[in-house]
C-alpha positions in Angstrom: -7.2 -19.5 30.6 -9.9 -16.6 30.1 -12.7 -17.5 27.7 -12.9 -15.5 24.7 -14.0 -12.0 25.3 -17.7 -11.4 25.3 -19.6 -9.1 22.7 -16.6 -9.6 20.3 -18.3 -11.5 17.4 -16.6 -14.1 14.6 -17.4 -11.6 12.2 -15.9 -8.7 13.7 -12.7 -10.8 14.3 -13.1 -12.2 10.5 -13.1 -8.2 9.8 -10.8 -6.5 12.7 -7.8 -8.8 12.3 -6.8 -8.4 8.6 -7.7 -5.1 8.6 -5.0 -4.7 11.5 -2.5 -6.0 9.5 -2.7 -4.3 6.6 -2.3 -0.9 9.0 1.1 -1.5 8.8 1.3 -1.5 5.2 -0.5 1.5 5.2 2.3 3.3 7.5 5.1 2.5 4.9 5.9 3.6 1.8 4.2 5.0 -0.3 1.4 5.8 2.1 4.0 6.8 4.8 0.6 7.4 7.5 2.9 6.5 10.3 0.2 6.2 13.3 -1.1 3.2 11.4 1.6 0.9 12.4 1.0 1.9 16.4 -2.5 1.4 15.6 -1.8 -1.4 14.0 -0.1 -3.3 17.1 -2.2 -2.2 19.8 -5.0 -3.4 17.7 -3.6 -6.5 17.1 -2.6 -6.5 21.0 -7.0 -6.2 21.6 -7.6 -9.4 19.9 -5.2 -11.4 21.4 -6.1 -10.2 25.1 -8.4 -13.0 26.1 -9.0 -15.3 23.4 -7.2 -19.3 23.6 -4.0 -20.5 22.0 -5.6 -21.7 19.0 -8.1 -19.1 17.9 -5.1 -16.7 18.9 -3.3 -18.6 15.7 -6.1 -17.7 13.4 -6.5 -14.2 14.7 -2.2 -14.3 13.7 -2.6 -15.3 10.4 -5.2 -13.6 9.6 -3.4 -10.6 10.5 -0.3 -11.9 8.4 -2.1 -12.2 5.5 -4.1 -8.8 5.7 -0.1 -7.3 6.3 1.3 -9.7 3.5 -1.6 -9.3 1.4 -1.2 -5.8 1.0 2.3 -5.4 1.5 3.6 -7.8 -0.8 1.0 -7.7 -3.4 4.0 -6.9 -5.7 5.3 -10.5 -6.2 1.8 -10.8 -8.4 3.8 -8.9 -10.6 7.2 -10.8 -10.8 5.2 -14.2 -11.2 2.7 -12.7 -13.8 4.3 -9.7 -15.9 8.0 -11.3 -15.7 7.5 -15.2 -14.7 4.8 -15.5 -18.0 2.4 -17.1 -15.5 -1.5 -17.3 -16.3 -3.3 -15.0 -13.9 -4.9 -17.5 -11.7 -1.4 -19.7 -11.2 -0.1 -16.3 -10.5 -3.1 -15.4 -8.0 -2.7 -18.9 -6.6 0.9 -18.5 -6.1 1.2 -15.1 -4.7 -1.6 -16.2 -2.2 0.4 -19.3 -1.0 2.8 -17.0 -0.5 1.3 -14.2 1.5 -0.8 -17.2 3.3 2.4 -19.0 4.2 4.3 -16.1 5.6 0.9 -15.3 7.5 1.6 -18.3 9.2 4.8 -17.0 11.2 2.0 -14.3 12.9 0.0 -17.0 13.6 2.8 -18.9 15.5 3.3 -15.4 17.1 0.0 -15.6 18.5 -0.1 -18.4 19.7 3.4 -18.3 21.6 2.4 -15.4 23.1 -0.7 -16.4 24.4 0.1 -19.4 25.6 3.7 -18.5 27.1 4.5 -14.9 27.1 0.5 -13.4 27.9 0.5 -14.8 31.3 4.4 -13.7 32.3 5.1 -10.7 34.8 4.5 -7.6 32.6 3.3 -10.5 29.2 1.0 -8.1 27.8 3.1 -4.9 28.0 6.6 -6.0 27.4 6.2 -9.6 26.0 4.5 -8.3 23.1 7.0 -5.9 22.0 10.1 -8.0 22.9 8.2 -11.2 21.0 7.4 -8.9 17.4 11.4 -7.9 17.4 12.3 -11.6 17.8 9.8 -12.8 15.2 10.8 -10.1 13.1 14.7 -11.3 13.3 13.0 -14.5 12.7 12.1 -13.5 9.6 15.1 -12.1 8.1 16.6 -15.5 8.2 13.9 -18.5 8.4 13.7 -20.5 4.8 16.4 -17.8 3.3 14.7 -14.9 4.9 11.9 -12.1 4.1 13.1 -9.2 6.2 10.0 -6.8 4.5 7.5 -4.5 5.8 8.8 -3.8 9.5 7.5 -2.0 11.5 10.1 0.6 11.8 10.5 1.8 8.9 7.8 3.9 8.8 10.2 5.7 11.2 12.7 7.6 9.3 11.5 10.5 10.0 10.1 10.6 12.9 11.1 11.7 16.3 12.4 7.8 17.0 14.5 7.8 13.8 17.3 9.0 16.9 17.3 5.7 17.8 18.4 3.8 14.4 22.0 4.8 14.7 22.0 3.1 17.9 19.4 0.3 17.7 18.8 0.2 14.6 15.7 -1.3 12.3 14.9 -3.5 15.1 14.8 -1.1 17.9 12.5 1.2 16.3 10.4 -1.6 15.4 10.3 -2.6 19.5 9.5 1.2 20.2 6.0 0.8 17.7 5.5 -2.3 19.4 5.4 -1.3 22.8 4.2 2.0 22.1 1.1 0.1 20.2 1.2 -2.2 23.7 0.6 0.8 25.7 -2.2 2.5 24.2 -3.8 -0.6 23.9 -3.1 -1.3 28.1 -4.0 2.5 28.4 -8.1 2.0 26.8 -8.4 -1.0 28.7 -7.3 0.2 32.0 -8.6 3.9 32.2 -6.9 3.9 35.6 -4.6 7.4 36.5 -1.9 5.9 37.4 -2.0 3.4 34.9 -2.7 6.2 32.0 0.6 8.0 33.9 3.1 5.2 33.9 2.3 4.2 30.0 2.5 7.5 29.0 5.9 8.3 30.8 6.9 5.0 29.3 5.8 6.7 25.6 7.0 9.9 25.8 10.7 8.4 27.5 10.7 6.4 24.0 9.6 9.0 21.6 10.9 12.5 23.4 14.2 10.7 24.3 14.4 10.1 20.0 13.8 13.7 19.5 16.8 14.2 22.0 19.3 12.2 20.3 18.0 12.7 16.7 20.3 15.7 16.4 23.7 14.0 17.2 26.7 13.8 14.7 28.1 10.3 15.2 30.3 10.0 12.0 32.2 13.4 10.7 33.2 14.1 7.2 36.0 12.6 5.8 37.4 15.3 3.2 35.7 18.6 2.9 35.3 18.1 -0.8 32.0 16.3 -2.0 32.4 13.5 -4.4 30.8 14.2 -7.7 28.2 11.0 -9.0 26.4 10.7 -12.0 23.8 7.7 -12.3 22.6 5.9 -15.5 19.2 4.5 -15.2 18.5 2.8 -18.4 15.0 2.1 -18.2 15.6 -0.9 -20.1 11.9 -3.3 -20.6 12.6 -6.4 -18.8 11.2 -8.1 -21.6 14.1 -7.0 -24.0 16.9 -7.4 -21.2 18.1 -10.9 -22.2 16.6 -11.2 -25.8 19.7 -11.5 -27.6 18.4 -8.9 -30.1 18.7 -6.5 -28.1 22.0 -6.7 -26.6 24.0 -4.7 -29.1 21.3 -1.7 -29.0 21.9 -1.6 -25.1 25.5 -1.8 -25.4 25.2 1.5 -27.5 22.6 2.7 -25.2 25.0 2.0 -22.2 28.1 4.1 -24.2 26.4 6.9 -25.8 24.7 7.6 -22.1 27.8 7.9 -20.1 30.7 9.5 -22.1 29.2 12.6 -21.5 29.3 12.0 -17.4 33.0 11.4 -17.4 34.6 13.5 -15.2 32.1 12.9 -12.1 34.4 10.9 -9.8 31.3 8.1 -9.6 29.2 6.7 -12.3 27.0 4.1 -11.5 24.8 1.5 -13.7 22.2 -0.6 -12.3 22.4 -4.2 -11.3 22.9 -6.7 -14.4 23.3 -3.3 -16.5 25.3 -5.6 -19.3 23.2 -8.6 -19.8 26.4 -11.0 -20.5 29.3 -12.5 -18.4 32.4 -9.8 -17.5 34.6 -11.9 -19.2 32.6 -11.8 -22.5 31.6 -8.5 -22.2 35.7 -6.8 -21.4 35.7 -6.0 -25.5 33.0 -3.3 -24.6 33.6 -2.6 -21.3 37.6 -1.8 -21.2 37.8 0.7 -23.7 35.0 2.9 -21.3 37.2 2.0 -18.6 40.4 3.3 -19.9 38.4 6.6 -20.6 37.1 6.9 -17.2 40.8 6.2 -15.5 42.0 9.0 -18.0 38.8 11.4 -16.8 39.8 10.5 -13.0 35.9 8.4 -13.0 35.0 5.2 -11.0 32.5 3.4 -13.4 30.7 1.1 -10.8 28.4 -1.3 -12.6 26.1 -4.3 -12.1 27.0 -7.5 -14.5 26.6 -11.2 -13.9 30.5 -13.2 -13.3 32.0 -16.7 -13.7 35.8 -15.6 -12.6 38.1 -18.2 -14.5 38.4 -21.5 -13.1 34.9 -21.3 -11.6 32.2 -23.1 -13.4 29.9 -21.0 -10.7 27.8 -18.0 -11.6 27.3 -14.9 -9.8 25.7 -11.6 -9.5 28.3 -9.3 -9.1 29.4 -5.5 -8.8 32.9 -4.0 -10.6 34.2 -0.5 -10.1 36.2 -0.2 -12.9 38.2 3.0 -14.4 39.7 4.5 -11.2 38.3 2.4 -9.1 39.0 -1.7 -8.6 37.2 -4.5 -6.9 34.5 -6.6 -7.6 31.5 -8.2 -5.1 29.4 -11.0 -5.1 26.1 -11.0 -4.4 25.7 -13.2 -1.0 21.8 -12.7 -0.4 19.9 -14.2 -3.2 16.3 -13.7 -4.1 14.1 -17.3 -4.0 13.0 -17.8 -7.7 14.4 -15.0 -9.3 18.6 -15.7 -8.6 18.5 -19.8 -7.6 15.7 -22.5 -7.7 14.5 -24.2 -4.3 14.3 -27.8 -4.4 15.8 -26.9 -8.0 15.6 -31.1 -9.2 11.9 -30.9 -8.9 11.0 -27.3 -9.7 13.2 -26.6 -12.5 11.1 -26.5 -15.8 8.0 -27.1 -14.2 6.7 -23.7 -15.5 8.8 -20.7 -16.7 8.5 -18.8 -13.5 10.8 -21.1 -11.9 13.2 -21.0 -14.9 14.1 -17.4 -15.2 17.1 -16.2 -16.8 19.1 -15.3 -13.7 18.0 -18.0 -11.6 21.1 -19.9 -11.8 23.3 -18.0 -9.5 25.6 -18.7 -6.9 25.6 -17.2 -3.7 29.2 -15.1 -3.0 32.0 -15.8 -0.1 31.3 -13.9 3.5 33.9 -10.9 4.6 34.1 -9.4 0.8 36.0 -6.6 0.8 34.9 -2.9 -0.6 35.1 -1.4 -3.9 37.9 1.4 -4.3 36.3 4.3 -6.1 39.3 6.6 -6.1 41.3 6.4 -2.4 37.5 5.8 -0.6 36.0 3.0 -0.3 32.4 1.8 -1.1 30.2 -1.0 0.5 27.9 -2.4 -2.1 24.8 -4.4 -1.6 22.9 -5.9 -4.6 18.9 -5.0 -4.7 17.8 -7.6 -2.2 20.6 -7.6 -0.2 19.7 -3.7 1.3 17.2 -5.1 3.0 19.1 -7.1 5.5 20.5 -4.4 8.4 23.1 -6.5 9.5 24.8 -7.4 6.7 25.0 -3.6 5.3 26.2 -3.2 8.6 29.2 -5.1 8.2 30.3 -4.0 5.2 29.7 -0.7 6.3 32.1 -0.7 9.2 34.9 -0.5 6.7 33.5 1.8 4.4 33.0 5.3 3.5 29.9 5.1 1.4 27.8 2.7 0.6 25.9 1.9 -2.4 23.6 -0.4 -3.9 22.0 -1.2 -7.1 18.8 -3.1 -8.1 16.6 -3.5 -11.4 13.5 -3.3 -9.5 11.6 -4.1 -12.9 10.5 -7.1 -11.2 8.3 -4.7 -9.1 6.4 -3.3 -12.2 4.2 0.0 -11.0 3.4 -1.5 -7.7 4.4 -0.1 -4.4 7.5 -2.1 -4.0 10.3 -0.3 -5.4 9.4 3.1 -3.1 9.2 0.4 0.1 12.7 -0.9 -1.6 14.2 3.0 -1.4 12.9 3.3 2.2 14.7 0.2 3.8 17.9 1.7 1.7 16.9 4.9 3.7 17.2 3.5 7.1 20.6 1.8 5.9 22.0 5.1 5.4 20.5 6.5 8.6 21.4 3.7 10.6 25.1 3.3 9.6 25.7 6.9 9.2 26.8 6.8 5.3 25.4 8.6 2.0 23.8 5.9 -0.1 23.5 5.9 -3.9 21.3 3.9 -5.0 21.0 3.1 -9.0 18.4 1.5 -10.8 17.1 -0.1 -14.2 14.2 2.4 -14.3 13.5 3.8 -10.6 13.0 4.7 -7.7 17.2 6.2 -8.5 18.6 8.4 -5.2 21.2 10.0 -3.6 20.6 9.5 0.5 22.7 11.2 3.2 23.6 10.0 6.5 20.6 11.1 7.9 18.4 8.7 5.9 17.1 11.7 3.9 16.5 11.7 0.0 18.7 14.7 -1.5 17.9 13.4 -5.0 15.6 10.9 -6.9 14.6 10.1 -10.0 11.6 9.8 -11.9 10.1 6.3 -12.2 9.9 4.3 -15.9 11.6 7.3 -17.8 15.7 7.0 -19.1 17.4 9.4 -17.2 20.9 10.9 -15.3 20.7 12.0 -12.1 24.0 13.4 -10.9 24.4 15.4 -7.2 26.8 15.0 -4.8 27.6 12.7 -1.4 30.3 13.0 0.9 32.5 10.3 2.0 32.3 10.1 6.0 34.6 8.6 9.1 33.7 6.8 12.4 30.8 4.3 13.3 27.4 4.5 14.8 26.5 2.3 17.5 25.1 0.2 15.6 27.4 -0.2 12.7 30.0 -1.5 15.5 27.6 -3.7 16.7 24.7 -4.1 14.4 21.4 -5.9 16.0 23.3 -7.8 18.8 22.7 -5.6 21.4 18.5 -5.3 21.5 18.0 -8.7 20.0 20.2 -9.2 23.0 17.8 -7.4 25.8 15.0 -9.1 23.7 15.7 -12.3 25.1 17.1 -10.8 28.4 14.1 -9.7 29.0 11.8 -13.0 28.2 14.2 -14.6 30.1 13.4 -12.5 33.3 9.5 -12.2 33.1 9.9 -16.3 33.3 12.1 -15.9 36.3 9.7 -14.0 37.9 6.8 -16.2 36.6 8.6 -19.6 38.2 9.1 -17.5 41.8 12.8 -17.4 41.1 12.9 -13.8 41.2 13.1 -11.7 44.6 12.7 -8.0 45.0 15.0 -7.3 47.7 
């Protein structure tokens, strides 16, 4: 194993490896400076190159925690604002969290230094294939915290042709290895090296242009559907303060008789803060006007069906539509307790008034709005490509809501939109997307924004989206396929490695 690299200081690694990390948050949303991510991973390529397995682990998490640091400074703001926790408990916390997601990029490192590094073609396509599976990793391990991707930063780009085929996770292998080839590129300086990475590049980047313009899903009526979204802009702090559930029921009513007649109305997530059972006094009287005014009222509110002592965080389309969802993803803290017999009580963050929820059966079916059907997805749940994937494949919209309140002015709710962007894009579907107070939108099937609200303000925003037929690529077969050539390709850079493989 090669010694650590000479010339490159403690300090400058101290320095160079956070700062490479937090890159990527600077190619997302809201900064959207897309070149930083690339940067980001060749960078982070540089200071793995020649140091050991275990100062490659610090290098990682230090890198994790300059991404997570900046990236998901929001949850400061859930723990402090909403949670009621002091300002150091809630600096301690959100840096236990950062730090121990930081850790996963530490792991990183050192698997790929002391496994993948040394491998047949380690450096240029072990990298890349190792970030996607650690990135999978992610959406899953301890409940999952599929955030701040690389490829999202994509969505508009030339490789945004590749989402409808390989979705979130191939455009987060085409960063990678795009990052792995500028960084092979400086330390080479060779011609023919400098040619094969950059026909390796522009194959990635022009073939994206190429397929970018394809139609893989066609309209399914020529008339648009006609939606209207409520965002209430209700305080958090007022939400479930009993005094204040009769002024939002009013709120709620006096906003949307006026939108009857669109053929979808939405209300955020947990709109009515009381069970559907409890709250059918209010809410059938609105439905029976929307049925008669030929409008699906689709609206967030907490469930305990009858018979069920469970509760959930649902979606109903009542009025002309039908159906209702459970939530199936739910958020750490803020919708169930971890290790709840211990936790529970021990300070009011972990004791929030939604955080007894249940998590909701697999294979739901959609919501009828009309005669089309709708794939919901509650806040969190948009984040996870192949779940929306699945519901998507028997849908002809999608739509999710959230009450991204938690986020308070932070960077979190436009980073929220922008996965619900690639959803769209990478399923081929319009998205509406309602919200407590903002970021509200309208997305069609390209991924592209058509119409948005203003943050922290009450407000309608109404527009159109158009119900759509057939399936992408990857809505048949979601992430299978490049986690897939992922491993395929691990697997043969060991062959090679043990001697097993021949060229002929």
């Amino acid at each position: 194993m090669r010694s650590e690299k000479p010339g490159l200081h403690p300090l400058i690694v101290l320095l160079l490896s956070p700062l490479a990390g937090a890159l990527i948050t600077l190619s997302l949303a809201p900064y959207n400076i897309w070149p930083a991510g690339i940067l980001s991973c060749a960078l982070f390529a540089y200071l793995l190159s020649t140091c050991n397995p275990p100062r490659g682990f610090w290098r990682g998490w230090l890198f994790g925690l300059g991404l997570f640091g900046t990236g998901a400074s929001w949850v400061y703001v859930s723990i402090h604002e909403h949670g009621n926790a002091s300002v150091p408990l809630a600096l301690v916390l959100t840096g236990l969290f950062c730090a121990g997601l930081a850790l996963l990029h530490g792991t990183f490192a050192w698997l790929y230094i002391r496994f993948i590094r040394p491998l047949p073609g380690g450096m240029l396509i072990g990298f890349p294939v190792l970030w996607v599976l650690f990135e999978w990793l992610r959406s899953w391990f301890l409940t999952g915290f599929p955030w701040l991707y690389l490829g999202y930063a994509h969505v508009d780009t030339a490789i945004a042709g590749w989402a409808p085929i390989l979705g979130i996770y191939g455009l987060s292998m085409i960063c990678a290895l795009t990052g792995s080839c500028l960084f092979l590129a400086w330390r080479s300086r060779q011609a023919i090296a400098l040619v094969t990475y950059a026909v390796i590049v522009a194959t990635l980047w022009i073939g994206g242009g190429v397929l970018k313009p394809i139609q893989w899903v066609a309209r399914a009526s020529e008339e648009p559907l006609s939606v209207a979204i409520y965002q209430p802009n209700i305080p958090q702090q007022n939400k479930w303060n009993r005094e204040y559930y009769l002024p939002i029921l009013h709120q709620m009513r006096g906003a949307t008789m006026p939108l009857l007649g669109h053929d979808i109305i939405v209300w955020p997530e947990a709109a009515i803060p009381n069970l559907y059972e409890r709250a059918r006094p209010f809410l059938d009287p609105i439905a029976a006007r929307a049925r008669k005014a030929d409008t699906t009222l689709i609206t967030g509110i907490p469930n305990r069906p009858e018979g069920d002592e469970r509760y959930y965080n649902s979606i109903t389309a009542l009025g002309q539509g039908q159906g209702s969802y459970f939530k199936q993803r739910l958020v750490p803290f803020g919708e169930y307790v971890p290790l709840e017999d211990y936790l529970r009580g021990v300070i009011e963050f972990f004791n929030l008034p939604m955080s007894f929820q249940s998590r909701g059966p697999a294979d739901q079916p959609p919501l009828a709005a009309g005669t089309f059907r709708v794939s919901p997805s509650i806040c969190y749940e948009v984040v996870y490509p192949d779940l929306v994937a699945a519901g998507a494949r028997e849908a002809d919209l999608l739509i999710t809501i959230s009450n991204d309140s938690w986020f308070g002015d932070s960077i979190g709710p436009l980073q929220h939109l922008q996965m619900a962007q690639m959803r769209a894009l990478e399923n081929g579907r319009y998205m509406i997307r309602g919200t407590n107070n903002g970021v509200s939108a309208l997305i069609d099937h390209r991924g592209q924004v058509i119409a948005e609200s203003e943050q922290f303000v009450e407000t309608v925003l109404t527009g159109e989206v158009q119900a759509m037929l057939g399936k992408t690529p990857f809505a048949s077969f979601g992430s299978v396929p490049i986690l897939s050539a992922c491993a395929i390709s691990l697997a043969l850079m060991i062959l090679m490695y043990l001697g097993f493989w021949r060229e002929p």
